[in-house]
C-alpha positions in Angstrom: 24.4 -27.1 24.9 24.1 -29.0 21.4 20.3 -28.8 20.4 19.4 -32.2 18.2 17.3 -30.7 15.8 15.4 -33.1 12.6 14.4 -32.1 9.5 10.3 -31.4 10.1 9.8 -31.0 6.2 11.6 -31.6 3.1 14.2 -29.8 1.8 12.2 -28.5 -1.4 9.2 -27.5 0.7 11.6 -25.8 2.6 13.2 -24.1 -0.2 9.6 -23.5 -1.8 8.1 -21.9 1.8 11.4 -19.7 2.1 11.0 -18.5 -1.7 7.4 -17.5 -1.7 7.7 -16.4 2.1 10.0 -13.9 1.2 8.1 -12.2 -2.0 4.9 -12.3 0.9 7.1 -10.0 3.4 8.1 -8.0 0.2 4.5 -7.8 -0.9 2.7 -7.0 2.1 4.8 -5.0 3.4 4.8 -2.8 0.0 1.0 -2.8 0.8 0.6 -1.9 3.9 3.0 1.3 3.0 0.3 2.1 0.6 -2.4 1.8 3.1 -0.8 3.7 5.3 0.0 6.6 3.1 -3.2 6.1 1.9 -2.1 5.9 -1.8 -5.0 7.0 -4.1 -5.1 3.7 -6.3 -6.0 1.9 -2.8 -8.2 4.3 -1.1 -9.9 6.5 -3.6 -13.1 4.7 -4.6 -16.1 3.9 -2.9 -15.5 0.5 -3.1 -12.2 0.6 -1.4 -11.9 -0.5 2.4 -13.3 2.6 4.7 -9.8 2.7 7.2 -6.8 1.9 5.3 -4.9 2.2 8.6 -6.7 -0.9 10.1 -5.9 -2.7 6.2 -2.1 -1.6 6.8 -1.9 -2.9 10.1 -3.3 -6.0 8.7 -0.4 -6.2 5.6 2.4 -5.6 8.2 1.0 -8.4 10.7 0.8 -11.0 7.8 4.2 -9.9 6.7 5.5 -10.6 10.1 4.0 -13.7 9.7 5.5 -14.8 6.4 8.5 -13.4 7.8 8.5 -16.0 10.6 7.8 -18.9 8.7 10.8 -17.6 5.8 13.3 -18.0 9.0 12.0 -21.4 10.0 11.7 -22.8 6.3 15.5 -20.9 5.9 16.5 -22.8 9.6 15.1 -26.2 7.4 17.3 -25.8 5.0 20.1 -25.8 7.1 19.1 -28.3 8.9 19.3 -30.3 5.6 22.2 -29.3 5.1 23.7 -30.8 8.3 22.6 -34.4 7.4 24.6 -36.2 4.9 22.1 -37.6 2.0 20.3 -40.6 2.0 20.5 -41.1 5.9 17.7 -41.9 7.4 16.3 -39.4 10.0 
């Protein structure tokens, strides 16, 4: 079964969204470790959110979410990649 996939954006959004997608997974994911280990920079002050589990549960959702729009951006690409330049889709 051949799926006919088209290019939904262009291919230096797509490069752009899988770029900055992937330093968001890196990121989040690096703060939600610190949440969870409540790290003192992030949790000490009175200032600072009051369950740093909840906050790390947060980072680690929106890093699954960047992480899902990285593969879909990266599957753009490719799908660029496929189509020969200057044909129109």
């Amino acid at each position: 079964m051949v799926l006919n996939i088209r290019p939904v954006v262009s291919p230096g959004m797509a490069g752009c969204c899988t770029v900055l997608s992937f330093f968001g997974v890196i990121i989040l994911s690096v703060f939600g470790y610190f949440f969870s280990h409540r790290a003192y920079g992030l949790t000490s002050s009175h200032e600072d959110p009051e369950d740093p589990d909840f906050v790390a549960k947060l980072c680690y959702t929106s890093a699954i979410v960047y992480a899902v729009f990285m593969v879909f951006c990266g599957l753009q690409l490719g799908v660029h990649a496929r189509y020969p330049r200057g044909v129109q889709l």
